[in-house]
C-alpha positions in Angstrom: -225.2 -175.9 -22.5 -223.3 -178.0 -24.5 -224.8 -181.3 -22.5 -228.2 -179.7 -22.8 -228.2 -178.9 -26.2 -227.4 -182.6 -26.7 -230.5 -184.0 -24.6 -232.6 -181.9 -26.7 -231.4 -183.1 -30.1 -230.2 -186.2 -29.3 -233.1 -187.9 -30.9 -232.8 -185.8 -34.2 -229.0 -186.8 -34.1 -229.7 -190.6 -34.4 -232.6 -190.4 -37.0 -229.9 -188.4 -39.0 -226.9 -190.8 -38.5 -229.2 -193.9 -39.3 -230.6 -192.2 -42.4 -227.0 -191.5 -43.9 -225.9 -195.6 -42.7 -228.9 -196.2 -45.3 -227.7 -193.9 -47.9 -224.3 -195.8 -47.4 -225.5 -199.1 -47.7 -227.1 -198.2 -50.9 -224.2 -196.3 -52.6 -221.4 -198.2 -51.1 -222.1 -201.7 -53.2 -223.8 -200.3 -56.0 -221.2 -197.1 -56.5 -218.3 -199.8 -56.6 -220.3 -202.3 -59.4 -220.5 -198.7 -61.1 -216.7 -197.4 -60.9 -215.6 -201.0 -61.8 -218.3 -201.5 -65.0 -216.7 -197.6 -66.2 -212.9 -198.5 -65.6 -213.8 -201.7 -67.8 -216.0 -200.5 -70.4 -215.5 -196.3 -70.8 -212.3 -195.3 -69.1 -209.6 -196.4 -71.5 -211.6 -195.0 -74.3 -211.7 -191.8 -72.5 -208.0 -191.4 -71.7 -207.6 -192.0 -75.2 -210.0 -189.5 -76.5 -208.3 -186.8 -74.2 -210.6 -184.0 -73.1 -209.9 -181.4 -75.7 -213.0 -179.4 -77.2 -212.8 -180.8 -80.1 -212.4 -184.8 -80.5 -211.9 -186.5 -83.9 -215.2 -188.4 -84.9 -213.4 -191.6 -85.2 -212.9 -193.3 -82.2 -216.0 -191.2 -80.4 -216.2 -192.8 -77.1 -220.4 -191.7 -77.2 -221.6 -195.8 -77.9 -219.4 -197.3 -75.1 -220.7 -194.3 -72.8 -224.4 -194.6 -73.6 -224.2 -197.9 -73.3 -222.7 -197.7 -69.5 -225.5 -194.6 -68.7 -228.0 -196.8 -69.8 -227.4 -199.6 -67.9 -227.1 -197.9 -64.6 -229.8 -194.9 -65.9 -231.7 -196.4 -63.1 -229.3 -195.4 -60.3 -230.5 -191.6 -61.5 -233.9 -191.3 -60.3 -232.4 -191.5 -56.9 -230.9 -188.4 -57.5 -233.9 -186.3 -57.7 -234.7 -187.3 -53.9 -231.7 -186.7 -52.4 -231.9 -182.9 -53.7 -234.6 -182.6 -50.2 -232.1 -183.8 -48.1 -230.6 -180.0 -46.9 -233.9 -178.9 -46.8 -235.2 -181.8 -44.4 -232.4 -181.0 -42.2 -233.5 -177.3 -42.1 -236.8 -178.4 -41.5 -235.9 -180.5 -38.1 -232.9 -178.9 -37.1 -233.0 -175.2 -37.5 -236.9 -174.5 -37.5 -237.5 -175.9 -34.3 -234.4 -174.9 -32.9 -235.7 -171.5 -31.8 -239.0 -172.1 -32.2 -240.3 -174.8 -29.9 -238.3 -172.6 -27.4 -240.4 -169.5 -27.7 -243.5 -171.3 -28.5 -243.1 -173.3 -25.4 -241.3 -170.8 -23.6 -238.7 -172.7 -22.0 -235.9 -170.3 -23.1 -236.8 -168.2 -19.9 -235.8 -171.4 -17.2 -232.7 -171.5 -19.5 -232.2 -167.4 -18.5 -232.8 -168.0 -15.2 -229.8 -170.1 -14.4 -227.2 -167.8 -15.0 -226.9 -168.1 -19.2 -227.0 -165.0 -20.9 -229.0 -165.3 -24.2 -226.5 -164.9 -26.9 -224.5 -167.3 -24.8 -227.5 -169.4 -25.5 -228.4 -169.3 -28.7 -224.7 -169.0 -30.1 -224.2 -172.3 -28.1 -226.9 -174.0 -29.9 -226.7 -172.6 -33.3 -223.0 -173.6 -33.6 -223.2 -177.2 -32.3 -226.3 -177.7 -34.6 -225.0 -176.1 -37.5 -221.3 -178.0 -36.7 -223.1 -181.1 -36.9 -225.1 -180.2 -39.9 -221.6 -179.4 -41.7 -220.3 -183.1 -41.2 -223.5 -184.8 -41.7 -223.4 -182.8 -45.1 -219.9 -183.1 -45.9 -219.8 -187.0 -45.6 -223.4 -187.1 -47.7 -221.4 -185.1 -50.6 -218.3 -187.1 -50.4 -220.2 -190.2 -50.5 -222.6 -189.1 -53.4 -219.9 -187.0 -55.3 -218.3 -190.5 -55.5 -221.0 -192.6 -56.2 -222.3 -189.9 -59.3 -219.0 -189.6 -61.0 -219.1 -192.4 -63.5 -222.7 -191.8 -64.3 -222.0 -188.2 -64.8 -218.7 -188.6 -66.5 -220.8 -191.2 -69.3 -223.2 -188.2 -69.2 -221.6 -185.0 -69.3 -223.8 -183.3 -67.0 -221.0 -182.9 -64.3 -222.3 -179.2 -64.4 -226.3 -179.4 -64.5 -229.0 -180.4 -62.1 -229.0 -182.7 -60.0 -225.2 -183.9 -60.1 -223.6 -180.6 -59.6 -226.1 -180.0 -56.5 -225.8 -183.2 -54.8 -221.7 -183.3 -54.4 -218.7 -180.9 -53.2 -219.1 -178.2 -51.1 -222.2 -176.9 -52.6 -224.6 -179.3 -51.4 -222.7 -178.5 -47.9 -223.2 -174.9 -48.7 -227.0 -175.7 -48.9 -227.5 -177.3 -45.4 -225.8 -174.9 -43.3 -228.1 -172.1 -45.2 -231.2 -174.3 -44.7 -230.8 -174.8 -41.5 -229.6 -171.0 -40.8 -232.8 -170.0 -42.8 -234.5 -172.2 -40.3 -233.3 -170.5 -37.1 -233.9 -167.4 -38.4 -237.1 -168.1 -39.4 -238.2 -169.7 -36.3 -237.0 -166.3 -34.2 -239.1 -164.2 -36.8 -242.3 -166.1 -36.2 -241.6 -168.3 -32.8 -243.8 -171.1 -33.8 -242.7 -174.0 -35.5 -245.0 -174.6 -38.4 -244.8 -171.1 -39.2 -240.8 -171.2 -39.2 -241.3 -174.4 -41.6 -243.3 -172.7 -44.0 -240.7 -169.5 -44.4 -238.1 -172.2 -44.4 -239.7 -173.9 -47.7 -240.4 -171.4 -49.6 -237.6 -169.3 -48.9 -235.0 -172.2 -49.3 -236.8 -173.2 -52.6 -237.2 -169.6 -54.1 -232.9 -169.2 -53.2 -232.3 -172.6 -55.2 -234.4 -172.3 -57.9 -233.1 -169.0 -58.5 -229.3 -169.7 -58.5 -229.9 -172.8 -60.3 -231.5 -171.7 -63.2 -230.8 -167.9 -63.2 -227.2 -167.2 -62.0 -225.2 -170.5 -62.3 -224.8 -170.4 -66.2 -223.3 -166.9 -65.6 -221.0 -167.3 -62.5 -218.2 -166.4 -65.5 -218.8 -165.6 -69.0 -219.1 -168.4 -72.1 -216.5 -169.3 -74.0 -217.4 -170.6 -77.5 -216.0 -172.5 -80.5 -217.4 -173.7 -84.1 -216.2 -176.1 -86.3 -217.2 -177.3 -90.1 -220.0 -179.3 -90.3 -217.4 -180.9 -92.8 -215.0 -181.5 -90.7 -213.6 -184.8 -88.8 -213.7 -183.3 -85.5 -216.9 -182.7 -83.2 -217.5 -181.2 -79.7 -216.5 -183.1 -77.2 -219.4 -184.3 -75.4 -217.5 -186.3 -72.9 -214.9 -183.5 -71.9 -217.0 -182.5 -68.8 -218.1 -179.1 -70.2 -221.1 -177.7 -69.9 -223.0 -176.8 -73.2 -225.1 -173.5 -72.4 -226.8 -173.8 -76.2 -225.7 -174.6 -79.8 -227.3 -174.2 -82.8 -226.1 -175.0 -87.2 -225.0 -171.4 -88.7 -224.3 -170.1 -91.8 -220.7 -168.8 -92.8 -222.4 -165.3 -92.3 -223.6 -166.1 -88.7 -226.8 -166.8 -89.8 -228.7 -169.7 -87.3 -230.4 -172.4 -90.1 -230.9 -174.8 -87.2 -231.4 -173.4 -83.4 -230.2 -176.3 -80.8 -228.9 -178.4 -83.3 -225.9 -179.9 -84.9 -225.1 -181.3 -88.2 -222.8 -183.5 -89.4 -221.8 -184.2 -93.3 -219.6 -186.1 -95.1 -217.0 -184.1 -96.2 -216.9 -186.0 -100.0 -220.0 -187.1 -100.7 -222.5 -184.3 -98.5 -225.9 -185.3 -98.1 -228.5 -183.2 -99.8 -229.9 -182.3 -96.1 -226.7 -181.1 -95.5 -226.4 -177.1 -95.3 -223.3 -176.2 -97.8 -220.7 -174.1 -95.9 -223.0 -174.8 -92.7 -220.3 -174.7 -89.4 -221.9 -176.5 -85.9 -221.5 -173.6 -82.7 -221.6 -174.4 -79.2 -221.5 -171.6 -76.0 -220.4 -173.5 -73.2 -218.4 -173.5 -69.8 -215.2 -175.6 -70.1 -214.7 -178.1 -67.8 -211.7 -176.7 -65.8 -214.2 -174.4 -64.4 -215.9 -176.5 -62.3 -214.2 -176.4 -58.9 -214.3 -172.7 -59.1 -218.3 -172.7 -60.0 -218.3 -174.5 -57.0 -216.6 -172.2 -54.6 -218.6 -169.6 -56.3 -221.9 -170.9 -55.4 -220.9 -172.3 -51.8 -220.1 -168.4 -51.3 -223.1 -167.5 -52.4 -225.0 -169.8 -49.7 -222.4 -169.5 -47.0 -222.8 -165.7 -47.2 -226.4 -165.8 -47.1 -226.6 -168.6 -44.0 -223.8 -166.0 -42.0 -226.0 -163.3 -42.7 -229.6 -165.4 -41.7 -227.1 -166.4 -38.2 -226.6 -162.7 -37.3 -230.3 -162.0 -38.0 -231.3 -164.7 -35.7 -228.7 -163.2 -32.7 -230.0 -160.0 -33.3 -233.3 -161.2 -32.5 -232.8 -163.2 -29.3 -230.6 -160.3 -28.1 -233.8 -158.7 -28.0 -236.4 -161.1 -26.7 -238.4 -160.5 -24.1 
């Protein structure tokens, strides 16, 4: 099984394996110009500035950051693409994988040689969904590096698309794409059929987390400060702000999604009197365990989509 399964998908394997040689021959040079442009220009400013919630306004490290982001902003639209890489997988690896089988109907000459159908298919979905893992893994390691002084200059470690593109998240989302896939290709036993579920199941689940649940895997933590005072958020810290807005000493919003800053002896007449700056965000320490969180969340969902698709060759005709 294991040599078949091999001859089948051999051609699938190479495509995959050259495509992430590419990716590394991209990120490889241009990730080290990158790391060595930060350590030179932003990462003594940063270890300096600490990562405390709130950073003195002298001696802001924002210039010497924008300045880096800007100059590599380019590198970003890259990003965006990548995002398709777990459902691309799904689509070639885990649609067809049952699919063409039934469509074509070679899974009965398979029967007939003395392997039993869950033998079968739990042969094939764990060697595709092995290889899926690595392919994944290595993809995130390598992006996850070549993202982190761009995000650190940023401070959108959290957000779209740098927290989906690196650590076991983005590994998370390949194994449940191509799950989805297999699944989806027992269901409806044709391939483009299977695609279709695949694409707008796997792009419904995404969306969803993304924009619904991640913000609220734990609850906000929030802080305020003068509009007075010395001190500002710390932009840099790796936090995520969920929203902020200028407030009145009663509570009172004056400006939603906003902050203010005035000097503390001479206030501008702009300048809200008694006005603090609020910010609801997720500190940064959190961010390994928003990961696990939403690498549960997938993993759980691809187990479940693998015990589906078992289910239903167990009972195939």
């Amino acid at each position: 099984m294991i040599w078949l399964t091999w001859r089948q998908h051999r051609r699938e394997a190479l495509f995959t394996l050259l495509a992430l040689a590419a990716l590394a021959a991209f990120t490889i040079p241009t990730g080290v110009a990158m790391h060595r442009a930060f350590d030179r220009d932003v990462a003594g400013c940063l270890r300096a500035l600490g990562a405390g919630v709130l950073v003195p306004l002298r001696g802001s490290c924002q210039q010497p950051a924008s300045a880096f982001a800007d100059q590599y902003a380019g590198y970003r639209v890259v990003a965006p693409l990548l995002l398709f890489a777990p459902a691309v997988i799904g689509l070639f690896w885990g649609a067809p994988l049952l699919a063409r089988e039934l469509e074509q109907q070679t899974h009965r000459l398979v029967w007939t040689q003395g392997v039993g159908r869950l033998r079968w298919a739990a042969t094939k979905f764990g060697l595709v969904l092995g290889f899926a893992a690595l392919v994944a893994a290595a993809c995130a390691a390598l992006l996850s590096w070549w993202l982190r002084p761009l995000a650190t200059a940023l401070g959108d470690r959290f957000e779209f698309p740098v927290f989906d593109l690196g650590g076991p998240a983005a590994v998370a989302y390949t194994l449940f794409a191509v799950a989805l896939g297999i699944a989806a290709g027992a269901d409806r036993r044709k391939v483009l059929p299977a695609m279709g579920v695949l694409l707008a199941v796997f792009l419904a689940a995404r969306i969803g987390v993304t924009v619904f649940a991640r913000p609220g895997y734990l609850p906000a933590e929030e802080a305020t400060v003068a509009a007075t005072s010395p001190e500002h958020f710390n932009r840099l810290g790796g936090g995520w702000v969920l929203d902020q807005a200028v407030r009145a000493p009663d509570g009172r919003v004056i400006h939603p999604n906003a902050e203010q800053r005035c000097d503390p002896d001479h206030p501008a007449e702009e300048c809200d009197r008694g006005a603090v700056n609020w910010v609801r965000y997720q500190p940064a320490q959190r961010y390994w365990t928003f990961q696990a969180i939403e690498s549960g969340v997938f993993l759980l969902g691809a187990a479940g989509l693998v015990l589906v698709a078992l289910r239903r060759t167990g009972r195939l005709a």
